[in-house]
N, C-alpha and C positions, 0 to 999 in steps of 0.2 A: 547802310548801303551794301549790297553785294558785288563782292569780286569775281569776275569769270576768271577761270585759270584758261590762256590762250596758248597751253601748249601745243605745238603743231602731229599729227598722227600721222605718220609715217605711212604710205600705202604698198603694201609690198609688192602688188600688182603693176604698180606703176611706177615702182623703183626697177622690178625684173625687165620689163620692157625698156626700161633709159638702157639696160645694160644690156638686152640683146644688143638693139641698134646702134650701140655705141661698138660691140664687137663686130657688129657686121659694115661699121662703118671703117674698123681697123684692119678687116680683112680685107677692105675692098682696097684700101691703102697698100697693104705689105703686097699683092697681090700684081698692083700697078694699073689696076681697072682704075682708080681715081689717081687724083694726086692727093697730098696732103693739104696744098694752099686749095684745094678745087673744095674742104670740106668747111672752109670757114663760111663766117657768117657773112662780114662784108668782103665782098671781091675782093684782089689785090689791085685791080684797076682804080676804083673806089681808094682804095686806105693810101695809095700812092699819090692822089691828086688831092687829098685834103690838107686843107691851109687851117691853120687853129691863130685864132686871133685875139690876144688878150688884152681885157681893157686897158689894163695898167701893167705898167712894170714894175712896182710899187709892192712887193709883199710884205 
């Protein structure tokens, strides 16, 4: 039986691009064009109105 090795290769292309837009997402922050809560993923409207409901209290 053969084994693949699933290492993962790293794209440098597409690492430089996370980290433009990651810069220009911090400039647009320090800058005061955005906020900082304005660059998350879910709104704060959203993460403030969620209720988490667990089956048990039982861990």
């Amino acid at each position: 039986m053969e084994i693949k090795d699933t290492k993962s290769v790293k794209d440098e292309q597409l690492e430089a691009a996370k980290r433009e837009h990651q810069e220009r997402s911090r400039a647009l922050v320090r800058s005061g064009a955005r906020t900082q809560e304005s660059m998350f993923f879910i709104s704060s409207d959203i993460a403030k109105s969620i209720k988490i409901r667990h089956r048990t209290v039982e861990f």
